[in-house]
N, C-alpha and C positions, 0 to 999 in steps of 0.2 A: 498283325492278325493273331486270333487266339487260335492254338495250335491245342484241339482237345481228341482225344482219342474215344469218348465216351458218345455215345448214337443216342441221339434223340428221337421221336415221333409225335406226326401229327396227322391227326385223323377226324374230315369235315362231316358233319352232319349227314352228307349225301354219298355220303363211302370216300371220298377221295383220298388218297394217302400217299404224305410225305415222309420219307429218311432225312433226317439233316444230322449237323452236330452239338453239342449241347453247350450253355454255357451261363452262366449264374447257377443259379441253386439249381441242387437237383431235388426229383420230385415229380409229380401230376399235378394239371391244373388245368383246367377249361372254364370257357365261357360263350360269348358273342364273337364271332368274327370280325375283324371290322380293319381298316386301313388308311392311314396318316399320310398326304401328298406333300408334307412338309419335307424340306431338307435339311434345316437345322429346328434347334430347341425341345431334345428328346427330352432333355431332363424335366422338362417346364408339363411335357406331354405327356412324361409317364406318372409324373403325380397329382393331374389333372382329376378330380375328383368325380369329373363324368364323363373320365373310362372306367370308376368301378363295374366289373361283371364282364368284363371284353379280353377277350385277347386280340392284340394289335401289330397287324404287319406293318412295317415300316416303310415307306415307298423307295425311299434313298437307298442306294446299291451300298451306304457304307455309314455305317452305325460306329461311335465311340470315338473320336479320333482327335474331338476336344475336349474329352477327357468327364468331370463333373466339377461341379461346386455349391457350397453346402449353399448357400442362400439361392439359388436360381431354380427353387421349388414353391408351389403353386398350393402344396398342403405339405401335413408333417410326417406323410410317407407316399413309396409305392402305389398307387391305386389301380396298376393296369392287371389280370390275372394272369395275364403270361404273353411272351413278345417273338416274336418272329423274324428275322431279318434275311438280309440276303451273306453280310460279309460284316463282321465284328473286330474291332481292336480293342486291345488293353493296354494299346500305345498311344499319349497324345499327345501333342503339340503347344496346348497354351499353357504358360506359366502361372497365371493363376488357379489352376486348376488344381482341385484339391485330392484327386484321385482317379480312376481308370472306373469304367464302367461297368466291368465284369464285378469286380470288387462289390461295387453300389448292389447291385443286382443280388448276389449274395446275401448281402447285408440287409437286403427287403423282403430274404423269401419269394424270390421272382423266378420260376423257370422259364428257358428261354429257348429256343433253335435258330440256327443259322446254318449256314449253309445248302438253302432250301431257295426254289427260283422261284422270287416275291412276284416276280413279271407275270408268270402264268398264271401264280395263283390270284392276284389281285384282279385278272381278268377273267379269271373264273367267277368272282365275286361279284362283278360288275354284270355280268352275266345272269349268273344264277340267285343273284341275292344275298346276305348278310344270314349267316347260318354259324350254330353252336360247332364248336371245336375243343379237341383234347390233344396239350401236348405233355409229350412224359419221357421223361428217362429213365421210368420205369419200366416200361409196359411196351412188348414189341409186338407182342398178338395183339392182331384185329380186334379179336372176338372180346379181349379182356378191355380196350380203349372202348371196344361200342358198351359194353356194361359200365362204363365212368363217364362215358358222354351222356347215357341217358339221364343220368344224376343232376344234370346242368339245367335250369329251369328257362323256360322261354323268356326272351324280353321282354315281349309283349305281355302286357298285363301285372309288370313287377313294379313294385315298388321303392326303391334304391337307397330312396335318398335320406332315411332315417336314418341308416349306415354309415354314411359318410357326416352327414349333421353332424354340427357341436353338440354335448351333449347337458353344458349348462352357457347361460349369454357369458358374454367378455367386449369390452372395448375395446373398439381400437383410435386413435386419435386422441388431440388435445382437449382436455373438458374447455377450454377458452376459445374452442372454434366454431364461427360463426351462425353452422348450420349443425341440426343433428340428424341422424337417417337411421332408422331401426329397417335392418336386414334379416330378412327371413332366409335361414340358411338352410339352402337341399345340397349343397355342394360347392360353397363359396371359395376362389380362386385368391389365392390371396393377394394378387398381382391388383385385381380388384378394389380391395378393401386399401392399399397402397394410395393407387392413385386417388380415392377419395377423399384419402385423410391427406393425399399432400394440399386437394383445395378446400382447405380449410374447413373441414369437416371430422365431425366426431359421430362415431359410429357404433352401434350397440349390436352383437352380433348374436341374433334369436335363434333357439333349435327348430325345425323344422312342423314341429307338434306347436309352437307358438300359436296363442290365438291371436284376435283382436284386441284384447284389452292387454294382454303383454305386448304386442307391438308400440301400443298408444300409451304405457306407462311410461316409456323413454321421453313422452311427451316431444316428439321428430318433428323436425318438418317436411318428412319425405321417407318413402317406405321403397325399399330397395329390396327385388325379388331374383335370386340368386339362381343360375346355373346350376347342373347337378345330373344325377342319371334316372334310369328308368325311364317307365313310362307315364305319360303326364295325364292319361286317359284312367290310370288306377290310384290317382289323387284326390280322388271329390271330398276329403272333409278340408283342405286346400282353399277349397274354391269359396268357402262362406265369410273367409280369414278376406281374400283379396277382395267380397262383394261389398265388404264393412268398410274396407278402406276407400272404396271407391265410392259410397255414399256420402261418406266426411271430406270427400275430394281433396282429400291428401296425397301429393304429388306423388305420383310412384312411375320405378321404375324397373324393366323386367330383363332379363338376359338368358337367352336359350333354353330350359326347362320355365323358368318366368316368366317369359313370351308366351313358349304354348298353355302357360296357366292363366294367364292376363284371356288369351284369345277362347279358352273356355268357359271362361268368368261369365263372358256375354254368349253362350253356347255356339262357339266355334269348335267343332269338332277336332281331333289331331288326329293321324294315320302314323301306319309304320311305313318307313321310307325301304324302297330298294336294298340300296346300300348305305345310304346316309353321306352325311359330308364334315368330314373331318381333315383339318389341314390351313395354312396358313396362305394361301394363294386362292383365294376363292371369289370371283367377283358379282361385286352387288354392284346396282344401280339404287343411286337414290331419287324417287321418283318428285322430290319438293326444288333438289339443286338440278334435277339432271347430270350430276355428276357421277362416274363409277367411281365403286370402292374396292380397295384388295381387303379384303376381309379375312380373317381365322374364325374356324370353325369344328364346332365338334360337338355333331347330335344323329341320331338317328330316328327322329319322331320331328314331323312336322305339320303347321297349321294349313288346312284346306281351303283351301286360295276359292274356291266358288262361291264358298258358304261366306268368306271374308267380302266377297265383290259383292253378296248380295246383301250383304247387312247392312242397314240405316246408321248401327251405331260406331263402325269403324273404318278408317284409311288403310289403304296400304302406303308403306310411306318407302318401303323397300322390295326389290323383287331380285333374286338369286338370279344372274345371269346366262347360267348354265343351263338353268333346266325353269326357270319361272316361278320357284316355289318363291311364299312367302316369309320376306325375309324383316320385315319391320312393320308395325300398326301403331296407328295414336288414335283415342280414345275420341271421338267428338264431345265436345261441352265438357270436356273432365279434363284435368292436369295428369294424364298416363298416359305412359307410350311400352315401347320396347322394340328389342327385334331380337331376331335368333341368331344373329354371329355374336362374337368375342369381340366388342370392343378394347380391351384392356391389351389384347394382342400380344399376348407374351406367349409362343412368340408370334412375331407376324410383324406387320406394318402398322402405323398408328392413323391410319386414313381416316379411322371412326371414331377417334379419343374425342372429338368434341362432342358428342353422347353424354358424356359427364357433365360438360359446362352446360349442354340445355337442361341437364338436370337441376341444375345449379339456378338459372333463370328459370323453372318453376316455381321452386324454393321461394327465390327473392320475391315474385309476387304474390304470395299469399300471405 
């Protein structure tokens, strides 16, 4: 356990305020509220590129404890703005672990609090909804945290994903591999771009401002639309990029922020959700097998299931167990699909990994 003498604070949108104790970097930092039901694979979770703009409670009673390792990251830093927990160590367990988590944290410019009860607050959020937050080790008065939260911009109507974007293309994969896919990157995972290029794919990775005719210079056989943050409702020069590709019916395929941009291509609305869902145990049904999936997830804007049931031109092909949202569509007459969990499941289960291979059999028919 990290034994710090130094007090942290956190203070929610709706007055609510916590004391805890502090640990990575010290400093201020707020964002989006938001909370992980995972129990393992922080590392994978905090450098997940669409939690830029959040701070993130952790559900699990107990953070750090296998330790970090430099490759079991998901981008080339920190992305979360500040983390929350119940109980931290900077003691671990596995041997190949390259270092203690406090450490990590540090090293990312990350302020963090713990010792703060994740139970109430997570149910307060389930409750009241997913609201801006300030934590600080700097700052004990109220009145000075409400003057640094107001600073924090709503989610609603942001636009994220230029930020985390590459900011010029790069390959990844063997130029000898069989298939090529140009990816339009809002926040691409790189766990992602892994498992593509192990089946035999090469991969060109586009900034986020990419149009049509740079996607299609890579001369692909399949356009691959990345994960990321924000809101996907303040993306419409987006939406002319995925309308072109779907007129050349070039197999494309979409994943959580690329879902809800696919489902607005054909004017499907998105909403901000409650709380959103984020986390590694999340169950989908898939409505083509009838089979459930454990799914990972992590978004807070979702596609409007009515306007999806009453459209001529899309399926649903998946539905979130919990709660009914829409969790998967494929295109009638077109070679595109998507859905809004985390196939690639780092971490999580690999229920969904065969999502690539169908990508792969659109590929091979065209």
């Amino acid at each position: 356990m990290v034994h710090s003498d130094t007090k942290a604070y956190l203070l929610l949108e709706d007055g609510t305020f916590f004391t805890g104790k502090s640990f990575g970097a010290k400093g201020t930092s707020g964002g989006e509220l938001c909370f992980n039901t995972g129990m393992t694979g922080y590392q994978e979770v905090f450098t997940d590129p669409s939690y830029a703009g959040q701070v993130l409670i952790m559900n699990n009673a107990y953070i750090g404890n296998y330790g970090v390792k430099q490759d079991e990251v998901e981008s080339g830093s920190v992305k979360i703005s500040a983390l929350i927990c119940k109980n931290i160590t900077d003691r671990y367990s596995r041997m190949m672990a390259t270092g203690d988590l406090e450490s990590y944290l540090v090293a990312n410019n990350i302020v963090a609090i713990h010792d703060v009860d994740t139970r109430s607050l997570v149910q307060h959020i389930r409750s009241k909804g997913v609201m801006n937050c300030i934590v600080s080790t700097e700052l004990s008065d109220k009145a000075a945290l409400e003057l640094e939260l107001k600073k924090i911009p709503n989610m609603k109507g942001l636009n994220l994903a230029a930020k985390v974007s590459t900011k010029a293309p790069y390959l990844v994969g063997s130029d000898t591999a069989t298939y090529k896919v140009s990816v339009l990157d809002f926040g691409v995972k790189q766990s992602m771009l892994h498992i593509m290029s192990s089946k035999d794919i090469q991969l060109k990775v586009f900034p986020s401002t990419a149009s049509f005719e740079d996607l299609m210079s890579f001369n692909p056989n399949g356009i691959f639309i990345s994960n990321g943050p924000g809101d996907p409702a303040a993306m419409d020069d987006t939406l002319d990029t995925i309308k072109q590709v779907l007129k050349v019916e070039k197999p494309l395929f979409g994943i959580c922020l690329g879902h809800q941009l696919l489902a607005r291509a054909h004017d499907i609305p998105t909403y901000k959700m409650h709380h959103g869902h984020r986390g590694c145990n999340h169950p989908v049904i898939n409505l083509r097998t009838g089979k459930a999936e454990i799914t990972t997830q992590n978004h807070g804007f979702g596609v409007d299931y009515d306007s999806v049931k009453q459209s001529d031109k899309i399926d649903i092909t998946h539905v979130n167990l919990n709660d009914g949202t829409v969790e998967g569509i494929r295109i009638k007459n077109k070679p595109a699909f998507s859905v809004q969990f985390h196939p690639e499941s780092t971490p999580g289960t690999h229920d969904s990994r065969y999502l690539f291979d169908e990508f792969i059999e659109l590929m091979a028919t065209k």
